[in-house]
N, C-alpha and C positions, 0 to 999 in steps of 0.2 A: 191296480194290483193284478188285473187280468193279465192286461197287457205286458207286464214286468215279467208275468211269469211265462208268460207264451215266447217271449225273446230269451228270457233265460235256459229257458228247453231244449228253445231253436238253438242259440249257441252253443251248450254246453255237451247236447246229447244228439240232435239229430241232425245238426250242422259233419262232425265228425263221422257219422255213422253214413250220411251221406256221401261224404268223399273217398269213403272205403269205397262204395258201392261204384261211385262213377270212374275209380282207379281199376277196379275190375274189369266193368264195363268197356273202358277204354281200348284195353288192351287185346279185345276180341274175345271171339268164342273160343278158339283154340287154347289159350290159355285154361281156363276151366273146364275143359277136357281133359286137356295136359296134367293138371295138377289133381282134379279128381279120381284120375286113374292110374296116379302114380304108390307107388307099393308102399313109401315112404311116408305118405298122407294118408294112407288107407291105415295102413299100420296103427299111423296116431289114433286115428280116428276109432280105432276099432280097443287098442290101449285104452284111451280116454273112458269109453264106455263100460270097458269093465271094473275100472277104478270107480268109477262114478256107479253102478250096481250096485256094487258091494257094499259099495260106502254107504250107498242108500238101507238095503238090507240092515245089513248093522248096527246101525245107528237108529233105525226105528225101532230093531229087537229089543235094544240095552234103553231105549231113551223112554220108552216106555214104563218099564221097569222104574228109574230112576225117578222119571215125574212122579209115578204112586208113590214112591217113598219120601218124596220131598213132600205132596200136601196130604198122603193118610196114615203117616207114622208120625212120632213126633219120639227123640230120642238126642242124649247129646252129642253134639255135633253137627247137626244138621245145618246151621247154617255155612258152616265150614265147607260141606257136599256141598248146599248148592252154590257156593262162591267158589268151589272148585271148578263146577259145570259152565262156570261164565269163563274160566279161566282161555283157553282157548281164544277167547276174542280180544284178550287184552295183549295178548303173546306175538309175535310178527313169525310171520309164518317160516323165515329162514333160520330164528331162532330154535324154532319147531323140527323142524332139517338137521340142524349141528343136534339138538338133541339125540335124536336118530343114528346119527351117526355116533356119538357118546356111548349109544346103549350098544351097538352090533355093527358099528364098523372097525377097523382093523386096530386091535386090542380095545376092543371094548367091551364094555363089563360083561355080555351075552355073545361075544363073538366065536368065544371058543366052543360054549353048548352047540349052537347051529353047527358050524366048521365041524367039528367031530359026526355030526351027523350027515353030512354034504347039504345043507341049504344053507342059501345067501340069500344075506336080507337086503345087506344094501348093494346097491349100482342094478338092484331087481326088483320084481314087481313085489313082493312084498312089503320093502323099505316103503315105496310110494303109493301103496294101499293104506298101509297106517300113517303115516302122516296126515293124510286127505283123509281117515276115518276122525285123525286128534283133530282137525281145525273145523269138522262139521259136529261135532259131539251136542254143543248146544242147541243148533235150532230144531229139532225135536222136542228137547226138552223143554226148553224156553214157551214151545206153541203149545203143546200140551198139557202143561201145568197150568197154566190161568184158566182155560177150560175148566180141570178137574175143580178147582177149587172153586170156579163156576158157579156147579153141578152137584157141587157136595155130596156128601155118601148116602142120602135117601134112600135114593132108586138101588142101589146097591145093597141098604141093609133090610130094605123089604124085600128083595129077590132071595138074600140068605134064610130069611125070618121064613120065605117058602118053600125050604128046602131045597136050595139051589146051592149047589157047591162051588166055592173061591173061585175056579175057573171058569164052569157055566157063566156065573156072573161075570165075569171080565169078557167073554164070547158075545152077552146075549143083552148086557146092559151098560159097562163102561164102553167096549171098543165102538159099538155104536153109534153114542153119548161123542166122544171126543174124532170121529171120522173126520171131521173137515178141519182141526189144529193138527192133526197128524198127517193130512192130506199136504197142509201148509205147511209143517216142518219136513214134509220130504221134499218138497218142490225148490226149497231154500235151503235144501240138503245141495241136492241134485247140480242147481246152478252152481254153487258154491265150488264143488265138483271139479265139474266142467271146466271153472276159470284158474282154478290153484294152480301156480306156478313156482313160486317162492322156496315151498319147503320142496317139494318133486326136486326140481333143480337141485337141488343142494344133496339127495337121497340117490337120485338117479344115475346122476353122471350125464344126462340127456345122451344119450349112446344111439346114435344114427339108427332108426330100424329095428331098434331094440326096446331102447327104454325112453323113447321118445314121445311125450304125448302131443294133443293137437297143439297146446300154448306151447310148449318147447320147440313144435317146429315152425311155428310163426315168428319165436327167438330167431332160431338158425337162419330161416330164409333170409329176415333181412337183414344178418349180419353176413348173408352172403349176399345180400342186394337180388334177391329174389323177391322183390316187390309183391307184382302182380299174384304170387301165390299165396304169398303170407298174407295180403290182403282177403284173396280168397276164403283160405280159410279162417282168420279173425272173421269174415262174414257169418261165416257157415255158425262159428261157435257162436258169435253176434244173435244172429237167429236163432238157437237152440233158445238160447237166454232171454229172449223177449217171447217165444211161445210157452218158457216155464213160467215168465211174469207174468201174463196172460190169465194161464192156467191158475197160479196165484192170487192174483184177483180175482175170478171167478171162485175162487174155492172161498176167497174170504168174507165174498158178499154171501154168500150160502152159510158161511159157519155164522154169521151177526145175524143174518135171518133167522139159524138154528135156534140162536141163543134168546134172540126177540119172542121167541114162541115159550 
């Protein structure tokens, strides 16, 4: 079984990841000069990161909120909420895209409120902030709620019982209490991130320089047979994504620790 699974790793994941690497390599230094300092990859690269922020942000502000209400309220509907909170995963992310465009692209149902005001949503960075906010919405939520329900509201009705108010207690006793599923739902945010393609495409227009993130130019290159850069940067994002799993697993042997105690 070891065995089985050491070939199937090698094949499946570091066989490929390797070939990037020696496709890069191959081609010289000068290449990854070339491409790392070109405006067009900078660009992405610097796109990428703010969509990926935000998305992060966001989703840990609302996703928090939403876990408390899923395991310390109970009201009808709720199972409804949290089958909606899964929904995202079930949905193909280009579906997620034509949505988008549904709601605020040309005659769509919000197009003309923005329009009358001069902001555009889609073919701009708004369009493909919200979509990458809809397809990461769960794992915050997801990592955070088995926690709570954990951890049960003990610690939290003794901190009220001492006159600590709704908030102090969320400061001083839940966010605490749940640090390392929320550490986990950003990290699995973050990648998630990073690698979206599907709906962007479809919001953005991939507009050269514009609205172009890292994975849109790793599209273009090699549909212009720019190899060696688009390999590059699939490295580059390659790498971001194995120091966020990294990071992941370390945060998750801490959080079973946490929980062990």
């Amino acid at each position: 079984m070891i065995a089985l699974t050491v070939v199937y790793v090698t094949v499946l994941l570091l066989a490929p990841l390797g070939g990037i690497v020696w496709t890069v390599v191959k081609n010289g230094l000068h290449v990854i000069t070339q491409t790392l300092t070109s405006h067009d990859v900078l660009h992405a690269f610097v796109l990428t990161f703010i969509i990926a922020v935000i998305t992060i942000v966001v989703t840990a502000a609302f996703g928090i909120p939403v876990a408390l209400v899923l395991t310390r309220q109970r009201f009808p509907g709720r199972q409804l909420l949290s089958a909606l909170v899964n929904l995202p995963l079930a949905v193909s992310p280009v579906i997620v895209g034509l949505m988008a465009v549904l709601l605020f692209g040309r005659t769509g149902w919000f197009e003309g409120f923005f329009a009358a005001r001069g902001i555009q949503i889609i073919f701009a960075l708004p369009s493909m902030i919200l979509v990458t906010i809809f397809i990461c919405i769960p794992f915050v939520v997801r990592e955070v709620t088995p926690v709570l329900e954990e951890l049960g509201t003990e610690e939290e009705d003794a901190a009220r019982t001492l006159g600590a108010s709704g908030f102090q207690t969320f400061l001083r006793v839940t966010l605490p209490n749940i640090r390392w599923g929320l550490l986990y739902g950003i990290a699995l945010s973050a990648a998630r991130a990073l690698g979206e393609i599907g709906a962007v495409l479809i919001v953005s227009g991939a507009i050269q320089g514009k609205t172009e993130t890292a994975t849109l130019y790793v599209l273009r290159a090699i549909e212009e047979r720019e190899e060696p850069s688009a390999y590059l940067v699939a490295l580059t994002l390659a790498a971001a994504s194995i120091v966020l799993l990294a990071a992941i697993e370390v945060i998750k042997r801490k959080r079973m620790e946490e929980i062990g105690r």
